[in-house]
Backbone of each chain as ProteinMPNN parsed JSONL, in Angstrom:
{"seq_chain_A": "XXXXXXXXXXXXXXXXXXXXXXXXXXXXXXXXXXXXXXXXXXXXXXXXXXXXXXXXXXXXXXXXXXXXXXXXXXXXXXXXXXXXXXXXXXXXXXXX", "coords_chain_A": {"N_chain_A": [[119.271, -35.267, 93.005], [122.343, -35.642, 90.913], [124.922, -34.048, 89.574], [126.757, -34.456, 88.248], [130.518, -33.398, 88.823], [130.353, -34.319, 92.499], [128.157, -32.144, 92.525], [125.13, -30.745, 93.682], [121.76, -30.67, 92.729], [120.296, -27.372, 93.403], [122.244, -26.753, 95.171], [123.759, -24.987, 97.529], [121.796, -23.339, 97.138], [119.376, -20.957, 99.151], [116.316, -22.601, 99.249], [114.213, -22.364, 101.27], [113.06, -19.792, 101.683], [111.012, -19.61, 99.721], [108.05, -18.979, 98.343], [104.634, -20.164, 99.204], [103.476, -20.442, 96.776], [105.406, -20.67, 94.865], [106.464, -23.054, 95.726], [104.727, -24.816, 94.602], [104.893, -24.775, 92.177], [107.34, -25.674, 91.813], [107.11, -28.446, 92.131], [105.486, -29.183, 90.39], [106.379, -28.559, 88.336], [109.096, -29.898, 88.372], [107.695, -33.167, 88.571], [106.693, -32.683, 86.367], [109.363, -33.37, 84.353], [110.066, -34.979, 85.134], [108.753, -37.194, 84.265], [108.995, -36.334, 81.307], [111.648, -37.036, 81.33], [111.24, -39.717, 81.482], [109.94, -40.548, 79.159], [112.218, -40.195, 77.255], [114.103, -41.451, 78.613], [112.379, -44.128, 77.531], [112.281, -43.576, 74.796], [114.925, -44.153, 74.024], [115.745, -46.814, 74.855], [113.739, -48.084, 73.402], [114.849, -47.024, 70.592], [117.145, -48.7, 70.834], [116.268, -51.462, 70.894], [114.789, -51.75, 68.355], [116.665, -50.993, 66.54], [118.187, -52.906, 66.828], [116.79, -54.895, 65.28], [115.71, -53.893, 62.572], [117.688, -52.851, 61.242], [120.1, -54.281, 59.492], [122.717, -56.502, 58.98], [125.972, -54.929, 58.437], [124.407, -53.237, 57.722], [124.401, -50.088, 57.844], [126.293, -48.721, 56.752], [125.441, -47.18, 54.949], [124.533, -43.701, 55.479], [121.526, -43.341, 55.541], [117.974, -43.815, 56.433], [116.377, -46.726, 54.643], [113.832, -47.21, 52.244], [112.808, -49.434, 53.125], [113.558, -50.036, 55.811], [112.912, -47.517, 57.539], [110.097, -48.145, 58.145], [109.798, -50.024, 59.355], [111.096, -49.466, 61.741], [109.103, -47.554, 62.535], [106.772, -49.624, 62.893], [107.879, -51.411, 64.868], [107.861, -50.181, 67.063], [105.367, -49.674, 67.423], [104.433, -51.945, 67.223], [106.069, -52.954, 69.93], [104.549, -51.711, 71.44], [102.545, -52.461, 71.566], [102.641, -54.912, 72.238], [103.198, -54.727, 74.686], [101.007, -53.747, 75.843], [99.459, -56.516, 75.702], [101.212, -57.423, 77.496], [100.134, -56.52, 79.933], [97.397, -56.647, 80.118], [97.532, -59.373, 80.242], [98.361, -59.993, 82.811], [96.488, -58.798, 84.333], [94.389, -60.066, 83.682], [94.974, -62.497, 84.929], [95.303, -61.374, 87.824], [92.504, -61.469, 88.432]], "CA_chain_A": [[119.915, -35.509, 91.704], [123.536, -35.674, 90.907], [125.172, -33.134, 89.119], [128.442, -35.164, 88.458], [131.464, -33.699, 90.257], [129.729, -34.086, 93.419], [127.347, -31.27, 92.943], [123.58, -31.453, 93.422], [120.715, -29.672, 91.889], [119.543, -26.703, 94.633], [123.352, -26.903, 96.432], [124.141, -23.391, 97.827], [120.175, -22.212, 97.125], [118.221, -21.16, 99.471], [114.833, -22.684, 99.065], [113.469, -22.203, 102.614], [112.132, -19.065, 101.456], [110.323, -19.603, 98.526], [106.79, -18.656, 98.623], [104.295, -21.49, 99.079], [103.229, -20.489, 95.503], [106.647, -21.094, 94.255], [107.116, -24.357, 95.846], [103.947, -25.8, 94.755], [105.01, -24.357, 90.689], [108.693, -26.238, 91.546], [106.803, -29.771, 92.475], [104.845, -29.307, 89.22], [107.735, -28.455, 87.015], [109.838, -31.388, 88.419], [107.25, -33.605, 87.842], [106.565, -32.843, 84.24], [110.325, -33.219, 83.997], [110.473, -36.603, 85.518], [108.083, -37.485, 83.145], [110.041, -36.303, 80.381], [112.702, -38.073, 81.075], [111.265, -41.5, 81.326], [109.557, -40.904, 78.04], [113.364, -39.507, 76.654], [114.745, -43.19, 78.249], [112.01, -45.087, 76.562], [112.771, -43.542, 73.541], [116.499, -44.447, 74.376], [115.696, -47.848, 75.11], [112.973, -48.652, 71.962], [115.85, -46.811, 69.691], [118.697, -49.35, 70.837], [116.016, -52.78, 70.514], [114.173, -51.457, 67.267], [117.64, -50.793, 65.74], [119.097, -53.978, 66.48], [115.969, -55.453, 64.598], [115.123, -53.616, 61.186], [118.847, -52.405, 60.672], [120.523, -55.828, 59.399], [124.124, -56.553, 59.177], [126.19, -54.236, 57.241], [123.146, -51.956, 56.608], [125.12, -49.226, 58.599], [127.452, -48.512, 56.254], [124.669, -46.065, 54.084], [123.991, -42.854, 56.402], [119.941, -42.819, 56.284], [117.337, -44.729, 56.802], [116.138, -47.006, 53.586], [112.463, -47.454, 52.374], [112.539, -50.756, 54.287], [113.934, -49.618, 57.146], [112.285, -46.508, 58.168], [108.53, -48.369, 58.841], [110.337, -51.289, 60.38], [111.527, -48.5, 62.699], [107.8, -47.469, 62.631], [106.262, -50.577, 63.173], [108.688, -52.101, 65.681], [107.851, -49.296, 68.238], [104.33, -49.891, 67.867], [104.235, -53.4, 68.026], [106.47, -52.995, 71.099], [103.561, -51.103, 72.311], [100.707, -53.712, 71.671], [102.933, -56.296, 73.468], [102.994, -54.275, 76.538], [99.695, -53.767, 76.289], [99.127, -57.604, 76.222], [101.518, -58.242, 78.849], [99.624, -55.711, 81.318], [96.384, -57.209, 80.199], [97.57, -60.624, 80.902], [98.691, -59.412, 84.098], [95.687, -57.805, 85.08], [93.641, -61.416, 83.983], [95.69, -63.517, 86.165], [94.988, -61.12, 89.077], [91.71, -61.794, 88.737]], "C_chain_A": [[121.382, -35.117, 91.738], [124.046, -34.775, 89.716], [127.095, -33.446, 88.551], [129.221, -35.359, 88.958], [130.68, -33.202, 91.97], [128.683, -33.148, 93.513], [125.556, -31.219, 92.421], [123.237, -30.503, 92.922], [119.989, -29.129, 93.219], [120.902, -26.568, 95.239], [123.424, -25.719, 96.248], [123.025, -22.378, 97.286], [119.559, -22.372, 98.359], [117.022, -21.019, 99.53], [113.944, -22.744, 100.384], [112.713, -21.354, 102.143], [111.583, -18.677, 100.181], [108.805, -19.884, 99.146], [105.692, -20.506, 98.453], [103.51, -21.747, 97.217], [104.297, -20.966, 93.989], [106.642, -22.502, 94.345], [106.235, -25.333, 95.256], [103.93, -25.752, 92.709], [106.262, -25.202, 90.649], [108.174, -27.53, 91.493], [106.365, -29.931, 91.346], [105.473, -29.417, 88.239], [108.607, -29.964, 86.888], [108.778, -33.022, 88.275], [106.739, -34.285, 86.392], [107.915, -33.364, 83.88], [110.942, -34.742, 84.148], [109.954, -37.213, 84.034], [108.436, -37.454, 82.146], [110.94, -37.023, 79.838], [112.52, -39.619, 81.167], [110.675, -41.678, 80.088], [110.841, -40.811, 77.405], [114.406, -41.103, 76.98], [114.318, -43.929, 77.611], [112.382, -45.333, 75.085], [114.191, -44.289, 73.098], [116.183, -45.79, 73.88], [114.815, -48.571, 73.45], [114.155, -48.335, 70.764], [116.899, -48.339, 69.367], [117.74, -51.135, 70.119], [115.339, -52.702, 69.022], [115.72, -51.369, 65.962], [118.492, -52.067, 65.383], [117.999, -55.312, 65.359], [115.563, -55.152, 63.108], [116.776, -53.234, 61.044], [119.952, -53.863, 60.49], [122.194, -55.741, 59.243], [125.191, -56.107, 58.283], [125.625, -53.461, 56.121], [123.666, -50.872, 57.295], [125.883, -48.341, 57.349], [126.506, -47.041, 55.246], [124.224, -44.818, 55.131], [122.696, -42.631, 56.623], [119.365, -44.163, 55.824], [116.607, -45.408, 55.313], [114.8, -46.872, 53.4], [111.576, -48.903, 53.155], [112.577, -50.522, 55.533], [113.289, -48.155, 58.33], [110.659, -47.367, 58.766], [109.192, -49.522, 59.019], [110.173, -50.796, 61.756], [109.849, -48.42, 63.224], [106.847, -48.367, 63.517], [106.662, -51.396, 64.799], [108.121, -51.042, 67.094], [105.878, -49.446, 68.479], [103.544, -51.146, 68.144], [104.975, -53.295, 69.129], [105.637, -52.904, 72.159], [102.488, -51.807, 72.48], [101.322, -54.561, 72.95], [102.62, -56.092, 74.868], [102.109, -54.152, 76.871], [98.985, -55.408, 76.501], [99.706, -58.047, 77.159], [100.426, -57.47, 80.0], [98.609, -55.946, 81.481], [96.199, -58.525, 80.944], [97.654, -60.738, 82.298], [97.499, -59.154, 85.02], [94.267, -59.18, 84.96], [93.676, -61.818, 85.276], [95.519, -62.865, 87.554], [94.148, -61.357, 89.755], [90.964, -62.642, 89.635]], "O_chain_A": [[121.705, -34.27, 92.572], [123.324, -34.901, 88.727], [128.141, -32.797, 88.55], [129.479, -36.411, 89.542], [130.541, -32.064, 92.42], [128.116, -33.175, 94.606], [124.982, -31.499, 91.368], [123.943, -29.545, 92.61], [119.327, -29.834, 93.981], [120.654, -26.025, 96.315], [123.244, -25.193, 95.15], [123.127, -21.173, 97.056], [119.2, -23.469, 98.787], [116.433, -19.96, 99.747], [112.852, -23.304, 100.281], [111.551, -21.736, 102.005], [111.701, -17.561, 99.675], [108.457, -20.655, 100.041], [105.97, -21.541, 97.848], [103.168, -22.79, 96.66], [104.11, -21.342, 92.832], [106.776, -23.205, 93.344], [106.578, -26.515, 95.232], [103.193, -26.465, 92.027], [106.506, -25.608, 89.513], [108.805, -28.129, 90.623], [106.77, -31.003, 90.897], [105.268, -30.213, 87.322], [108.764, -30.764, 85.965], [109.379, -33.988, 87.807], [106.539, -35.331, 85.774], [107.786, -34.008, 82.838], [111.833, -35.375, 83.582], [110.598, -37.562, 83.044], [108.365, -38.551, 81.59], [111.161, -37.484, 78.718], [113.362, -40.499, 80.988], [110.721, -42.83, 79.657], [110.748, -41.694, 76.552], [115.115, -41.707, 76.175], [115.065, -44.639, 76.938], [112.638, -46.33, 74.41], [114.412, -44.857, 72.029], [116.288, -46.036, 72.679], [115.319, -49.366, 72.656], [114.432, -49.265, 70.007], [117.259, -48.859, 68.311], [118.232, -51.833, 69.233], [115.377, -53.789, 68.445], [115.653, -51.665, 64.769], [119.153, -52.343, 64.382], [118.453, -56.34, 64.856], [115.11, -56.075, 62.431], [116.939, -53.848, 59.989], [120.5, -54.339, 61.484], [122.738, -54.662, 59.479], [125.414, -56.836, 57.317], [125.8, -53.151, 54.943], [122.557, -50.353, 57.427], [125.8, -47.113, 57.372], [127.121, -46.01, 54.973], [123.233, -45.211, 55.745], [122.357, -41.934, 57.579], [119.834, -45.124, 55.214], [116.162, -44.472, 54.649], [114.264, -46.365, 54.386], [110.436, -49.199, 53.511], [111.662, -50.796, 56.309], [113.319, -48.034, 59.555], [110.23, -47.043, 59.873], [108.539, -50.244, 58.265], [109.502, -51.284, 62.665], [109.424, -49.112, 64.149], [106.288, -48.011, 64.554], [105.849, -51.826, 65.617], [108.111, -51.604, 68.189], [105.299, -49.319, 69.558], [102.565, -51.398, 68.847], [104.185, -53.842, 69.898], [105.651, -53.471, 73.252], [101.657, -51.758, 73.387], [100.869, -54.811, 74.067], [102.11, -56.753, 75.773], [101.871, -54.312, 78.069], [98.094, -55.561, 77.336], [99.19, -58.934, 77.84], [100.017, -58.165, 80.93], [98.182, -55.757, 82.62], [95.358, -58.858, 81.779], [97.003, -61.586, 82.908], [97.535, -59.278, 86.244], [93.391, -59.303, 85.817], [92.961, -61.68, 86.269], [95.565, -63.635, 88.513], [94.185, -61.512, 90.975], [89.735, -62.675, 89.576]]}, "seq_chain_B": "XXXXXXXXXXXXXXXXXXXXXXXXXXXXXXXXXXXXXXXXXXXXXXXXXXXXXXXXXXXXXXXXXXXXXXXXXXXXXXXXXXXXXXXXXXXXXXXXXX", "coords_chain_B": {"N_chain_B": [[129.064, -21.871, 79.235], [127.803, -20.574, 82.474], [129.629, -18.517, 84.48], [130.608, -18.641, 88.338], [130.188, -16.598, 89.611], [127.966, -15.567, 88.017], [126.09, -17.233, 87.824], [125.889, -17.501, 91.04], [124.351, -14.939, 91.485], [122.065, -15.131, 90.019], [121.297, -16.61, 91.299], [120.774, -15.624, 93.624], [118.739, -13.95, 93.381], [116.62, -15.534, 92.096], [116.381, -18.232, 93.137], [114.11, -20.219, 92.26], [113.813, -19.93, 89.723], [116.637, -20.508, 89.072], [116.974, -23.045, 90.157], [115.166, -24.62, 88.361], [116.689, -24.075, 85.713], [118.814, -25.438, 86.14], [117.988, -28.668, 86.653], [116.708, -28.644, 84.169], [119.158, -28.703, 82.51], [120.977, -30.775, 83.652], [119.152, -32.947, 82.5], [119.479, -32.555, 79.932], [121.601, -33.114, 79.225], [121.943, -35.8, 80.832], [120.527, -37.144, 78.724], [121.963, -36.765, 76.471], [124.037, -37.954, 76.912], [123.147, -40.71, 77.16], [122.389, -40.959, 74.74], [124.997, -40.62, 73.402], [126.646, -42.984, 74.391], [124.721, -45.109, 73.45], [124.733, -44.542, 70.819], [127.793, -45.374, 70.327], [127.914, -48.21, 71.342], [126.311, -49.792, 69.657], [127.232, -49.092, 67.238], [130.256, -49.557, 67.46], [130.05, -51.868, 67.776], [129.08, -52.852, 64.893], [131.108, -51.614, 62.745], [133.375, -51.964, 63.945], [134.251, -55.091, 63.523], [136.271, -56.729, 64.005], [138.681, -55.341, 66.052], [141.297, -53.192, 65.062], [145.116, -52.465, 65.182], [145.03, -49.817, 64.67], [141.863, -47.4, 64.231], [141.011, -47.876, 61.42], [140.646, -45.818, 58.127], [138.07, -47.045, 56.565], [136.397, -47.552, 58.813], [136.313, -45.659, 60.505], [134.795, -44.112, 58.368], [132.394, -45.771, 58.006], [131.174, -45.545, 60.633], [130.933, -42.549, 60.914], [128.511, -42.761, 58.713], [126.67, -44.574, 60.486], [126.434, -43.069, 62.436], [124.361, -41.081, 61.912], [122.566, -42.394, 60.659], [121.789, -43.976, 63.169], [121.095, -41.949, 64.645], [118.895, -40.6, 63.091], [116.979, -42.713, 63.037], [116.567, -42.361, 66.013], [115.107, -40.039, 66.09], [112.671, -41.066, 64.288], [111.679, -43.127, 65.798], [110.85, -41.456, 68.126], [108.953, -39.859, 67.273], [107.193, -41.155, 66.175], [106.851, -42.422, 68.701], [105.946, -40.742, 70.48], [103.31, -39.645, 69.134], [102.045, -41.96, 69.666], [101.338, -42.444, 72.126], [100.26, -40.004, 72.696], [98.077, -40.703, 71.07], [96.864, -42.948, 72.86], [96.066, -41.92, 75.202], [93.996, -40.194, 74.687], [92.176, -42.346, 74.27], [89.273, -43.681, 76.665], [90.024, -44.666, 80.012], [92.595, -45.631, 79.73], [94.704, -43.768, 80.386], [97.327, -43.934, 81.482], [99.681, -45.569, 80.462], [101.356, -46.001, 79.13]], "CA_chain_B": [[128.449, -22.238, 80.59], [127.886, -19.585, 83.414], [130.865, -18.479, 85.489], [129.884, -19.595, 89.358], [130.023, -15.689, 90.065], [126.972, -14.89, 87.204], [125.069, -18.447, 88.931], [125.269, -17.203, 92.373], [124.082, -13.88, 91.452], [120.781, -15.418, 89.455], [120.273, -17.67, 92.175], [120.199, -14.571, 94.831], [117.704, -12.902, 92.432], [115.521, -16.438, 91.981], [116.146, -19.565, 93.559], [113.093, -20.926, 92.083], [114.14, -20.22, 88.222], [118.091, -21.207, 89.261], [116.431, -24.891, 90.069], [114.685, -24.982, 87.067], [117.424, -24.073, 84.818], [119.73, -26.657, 86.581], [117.282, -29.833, 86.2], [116.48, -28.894, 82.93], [120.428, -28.657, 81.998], [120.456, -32.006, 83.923], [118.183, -33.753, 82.174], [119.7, -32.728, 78.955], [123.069, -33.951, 79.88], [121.872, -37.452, 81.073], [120.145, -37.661, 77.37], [122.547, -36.622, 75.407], [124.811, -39.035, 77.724], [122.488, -41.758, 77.281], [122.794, -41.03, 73.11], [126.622, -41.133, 73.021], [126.271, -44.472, 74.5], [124.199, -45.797, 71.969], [125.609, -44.769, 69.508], [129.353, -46.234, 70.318], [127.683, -49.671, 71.414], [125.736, -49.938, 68.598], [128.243, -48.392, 65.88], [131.533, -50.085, 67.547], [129.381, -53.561, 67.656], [128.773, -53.27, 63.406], [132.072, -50.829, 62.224], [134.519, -52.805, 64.175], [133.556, -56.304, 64.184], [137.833, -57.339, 64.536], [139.956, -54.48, 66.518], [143.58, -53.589, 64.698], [145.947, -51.564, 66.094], [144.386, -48.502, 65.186], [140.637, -47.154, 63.503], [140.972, -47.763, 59.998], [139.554, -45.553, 57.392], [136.993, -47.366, 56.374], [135.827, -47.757, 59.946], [135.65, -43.955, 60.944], [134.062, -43.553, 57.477], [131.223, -46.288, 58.365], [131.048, -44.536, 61.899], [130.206, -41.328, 60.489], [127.395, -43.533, 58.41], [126.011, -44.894, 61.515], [125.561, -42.49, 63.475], [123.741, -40.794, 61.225], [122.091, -43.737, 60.622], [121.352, -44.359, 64.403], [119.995, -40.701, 65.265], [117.766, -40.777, 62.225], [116.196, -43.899, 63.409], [115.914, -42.178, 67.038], [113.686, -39.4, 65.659], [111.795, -41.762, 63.98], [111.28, -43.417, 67.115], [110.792, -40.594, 68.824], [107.973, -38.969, 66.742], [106.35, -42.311, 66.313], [106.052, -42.654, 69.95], [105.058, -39.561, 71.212], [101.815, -39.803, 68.179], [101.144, -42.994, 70.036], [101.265, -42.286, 73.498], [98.867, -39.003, 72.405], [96.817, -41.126, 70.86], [96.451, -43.449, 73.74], [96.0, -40.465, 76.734], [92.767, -39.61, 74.142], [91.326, -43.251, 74.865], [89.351, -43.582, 77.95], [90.795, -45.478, 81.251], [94.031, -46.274, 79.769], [95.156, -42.881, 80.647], [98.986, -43.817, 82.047], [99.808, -47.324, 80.261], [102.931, -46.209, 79.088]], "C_chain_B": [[128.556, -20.794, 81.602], [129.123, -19.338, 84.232], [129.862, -18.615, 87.254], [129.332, -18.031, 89.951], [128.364, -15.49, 89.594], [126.07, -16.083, 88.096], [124.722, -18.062, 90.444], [124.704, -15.965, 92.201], [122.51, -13.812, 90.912], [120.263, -15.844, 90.619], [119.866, -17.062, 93.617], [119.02, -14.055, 94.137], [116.448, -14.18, 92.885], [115.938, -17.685, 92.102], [115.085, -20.226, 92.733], [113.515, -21.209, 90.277], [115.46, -21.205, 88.009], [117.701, -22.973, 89.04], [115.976, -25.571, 89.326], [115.568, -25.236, 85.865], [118.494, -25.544, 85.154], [119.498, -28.19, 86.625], [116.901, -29.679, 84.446], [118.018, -29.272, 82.031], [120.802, -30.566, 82.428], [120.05, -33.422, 83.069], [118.612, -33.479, 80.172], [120.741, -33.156, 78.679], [122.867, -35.626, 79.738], [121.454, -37.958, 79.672], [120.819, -37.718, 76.084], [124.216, -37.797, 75.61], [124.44, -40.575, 77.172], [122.802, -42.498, 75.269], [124.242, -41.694, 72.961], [126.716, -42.902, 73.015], [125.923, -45.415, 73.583], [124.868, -46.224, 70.742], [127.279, -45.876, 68.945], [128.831, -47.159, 70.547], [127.337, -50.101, 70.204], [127.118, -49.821, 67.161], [129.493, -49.313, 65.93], [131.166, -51.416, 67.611], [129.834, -53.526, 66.026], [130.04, -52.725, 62.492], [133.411, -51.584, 62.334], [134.618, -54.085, 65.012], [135.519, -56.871, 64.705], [138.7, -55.531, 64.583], [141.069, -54.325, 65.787], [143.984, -52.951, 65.196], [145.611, -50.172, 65.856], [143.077, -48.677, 64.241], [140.988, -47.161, 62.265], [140.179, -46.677, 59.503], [138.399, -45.252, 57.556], [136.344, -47.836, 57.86], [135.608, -46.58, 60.544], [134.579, -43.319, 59.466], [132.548, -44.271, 57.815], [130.927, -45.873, 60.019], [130.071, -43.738, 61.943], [128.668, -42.238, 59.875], [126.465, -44.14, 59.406], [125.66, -44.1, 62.089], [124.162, -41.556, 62.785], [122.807, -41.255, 61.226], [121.016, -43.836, 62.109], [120.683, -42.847, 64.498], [118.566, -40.115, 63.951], [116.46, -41.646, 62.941], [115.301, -43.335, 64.825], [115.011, -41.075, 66.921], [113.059, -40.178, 65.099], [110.644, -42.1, 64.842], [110.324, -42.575, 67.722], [109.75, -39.398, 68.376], [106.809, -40.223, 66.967], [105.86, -42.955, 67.97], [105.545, -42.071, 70.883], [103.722, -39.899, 70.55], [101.663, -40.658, 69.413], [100.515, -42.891, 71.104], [100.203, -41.418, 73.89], [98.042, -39.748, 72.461], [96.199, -42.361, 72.004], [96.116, -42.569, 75.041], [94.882, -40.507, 75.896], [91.643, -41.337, 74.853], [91.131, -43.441, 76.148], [89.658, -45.005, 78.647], [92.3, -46.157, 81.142], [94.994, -45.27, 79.578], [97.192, -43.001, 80.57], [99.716, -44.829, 81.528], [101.51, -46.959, 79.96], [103.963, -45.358, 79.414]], "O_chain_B": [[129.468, -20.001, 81.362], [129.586, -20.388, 84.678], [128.632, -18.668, 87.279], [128.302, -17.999, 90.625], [127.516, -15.293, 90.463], [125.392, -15.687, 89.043], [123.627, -18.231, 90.98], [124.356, -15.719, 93.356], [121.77, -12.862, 91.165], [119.121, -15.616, 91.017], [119.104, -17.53, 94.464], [118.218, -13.665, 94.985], [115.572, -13.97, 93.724], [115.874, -18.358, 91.074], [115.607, -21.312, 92.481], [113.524, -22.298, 89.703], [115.555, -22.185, 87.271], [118.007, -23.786, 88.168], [116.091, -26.796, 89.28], [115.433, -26.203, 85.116], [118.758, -26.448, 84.361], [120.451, -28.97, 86.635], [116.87, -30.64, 83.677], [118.001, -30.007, 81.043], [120.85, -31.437, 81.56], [120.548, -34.548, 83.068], [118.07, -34.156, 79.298], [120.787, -33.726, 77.588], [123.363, -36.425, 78.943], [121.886, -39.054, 79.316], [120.548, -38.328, 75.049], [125.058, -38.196, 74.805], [125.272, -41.419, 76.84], [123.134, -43.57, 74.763], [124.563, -42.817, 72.571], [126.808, -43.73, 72.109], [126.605, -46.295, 73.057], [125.266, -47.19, 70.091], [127.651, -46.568, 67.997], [129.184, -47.768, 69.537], [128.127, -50.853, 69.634], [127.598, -50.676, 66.416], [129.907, -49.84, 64.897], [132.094, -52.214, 67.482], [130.883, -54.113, 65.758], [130.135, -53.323, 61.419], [134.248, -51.823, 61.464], [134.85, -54.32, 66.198], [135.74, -57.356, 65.814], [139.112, -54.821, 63.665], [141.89, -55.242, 65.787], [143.228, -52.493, 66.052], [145.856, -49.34, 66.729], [142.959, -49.692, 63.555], [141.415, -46.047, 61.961], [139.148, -46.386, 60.109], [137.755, -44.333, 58.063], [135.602, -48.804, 57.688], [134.561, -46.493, 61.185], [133.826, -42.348, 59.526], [131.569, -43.529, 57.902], [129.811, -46.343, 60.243], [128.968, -43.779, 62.487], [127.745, -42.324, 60.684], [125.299, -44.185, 59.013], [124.484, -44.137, 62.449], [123.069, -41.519, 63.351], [121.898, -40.662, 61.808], [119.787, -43.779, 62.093], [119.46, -42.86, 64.36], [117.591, -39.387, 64.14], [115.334, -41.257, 63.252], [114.101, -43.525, 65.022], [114.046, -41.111, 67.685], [112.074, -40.002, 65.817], [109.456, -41.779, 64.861], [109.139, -42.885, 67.842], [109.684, -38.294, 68.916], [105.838, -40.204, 67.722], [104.904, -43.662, 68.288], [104.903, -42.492, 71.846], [102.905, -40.444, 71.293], [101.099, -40.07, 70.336], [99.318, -43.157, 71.214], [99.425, -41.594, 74.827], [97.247, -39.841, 73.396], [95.002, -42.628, 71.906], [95.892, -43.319, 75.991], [94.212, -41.282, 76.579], [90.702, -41.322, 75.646], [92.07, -43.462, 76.944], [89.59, -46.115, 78.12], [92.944, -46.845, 81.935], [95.98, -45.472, 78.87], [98.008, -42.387, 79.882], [100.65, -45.099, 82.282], [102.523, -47.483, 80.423], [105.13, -45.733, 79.305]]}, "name": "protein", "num_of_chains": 2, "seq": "XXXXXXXXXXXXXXXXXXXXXXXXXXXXXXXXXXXXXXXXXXXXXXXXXXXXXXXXXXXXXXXXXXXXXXXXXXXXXXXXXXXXXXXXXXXXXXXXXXXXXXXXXXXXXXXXXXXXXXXXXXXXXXXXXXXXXXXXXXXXXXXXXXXXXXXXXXXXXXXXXXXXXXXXXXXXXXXXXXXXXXXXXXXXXXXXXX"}
């Protein structure tokens, strides 16, 4: 991992001697953490296409979310979620 | 932020925590990176549909309104799709779907 100006994550540690109880608590941690972060992009990502869909043109201009607009928000993320579940179904037909 | 002296001095103590703290810092960086983003695409798309020679006003005032606006929406999101994701891990064999 990149750390911006040139500097990584671990540079100038050393992890040679970390116990094998350590290393097998660091694989676990970074893991969960991956994980994290691809739920923390999805969110990213559903935010930016859900927003460009229930928030209409010159609905910006009010700072919160309306009574329309909040279960758009709602909705939009969980129909996102059916679809994917029919594409992965369809997917998993056609393999057949 | 730590001076590099107080960092090398943790990371003689515990390498193992040092690595932790530094992916987690990481990982809150790239997200809060990932936000900014958003927000200015999104905001400078609907605030300032014609450029003038400088930010008007009323274009840092609908700004402020957006973002607002926009990080509202991403908790929304962001509650609404954790619930879901729960509630799909509870049903069986479709453990990892999303």
């Amino acid at each position: 991992m990149d750390l911006g100006a040139g500097q990584q994550i671990g540079a100038n540690l050393d992890l040679s001697k970390l116990s094998d109880r350590d290393r097998q608590e660091l694989q676990q941690f970074v893991m969960n953490e991956t994980q994290k972060a691809r739920i923390q992009s999805s969110i990213h990502s559903l935010t930016d296409t859900c927003f460009r869909k229930c928030i209409p043109a010159g609905g910006v201009k009010k700072g919160a979310l309306d009574k329309y607009e909040e279960p758009c928000m709602r909705n939009c993320v969980d129909r996102f979620l059916d679809a994917n579940l029919v594409v992965l179904r369809e997917l998993e037909r056609m393999r057949q | 932020m730590d001076s590099l002296g107080a960092q090398g001095m943790s990371a003689f103590q515990n390498p193992k925590t040092e690595v932790m703290r530094q992916i987690q810092q990481e990982a809150a960086m790239q997200n809060a990176r990932m936000l900014v983003e958003k927000l200015n695409e999104h905001c400078f798309d609907r605030c300032v549909p014609k450029p003038g020679a400088s930010l008007s006003k009323g274009e840092e005032t609908c700004f402020t309104a957006c973002m607002d606006k926009y990080m509202q929406a991403w908790n929304t999101v962001s509650k609404q799709y954790v619930a879901r994701i729960q509630q799909e891990s509870q049903k069986p064999g479709m453990g990892n779907t999303f």
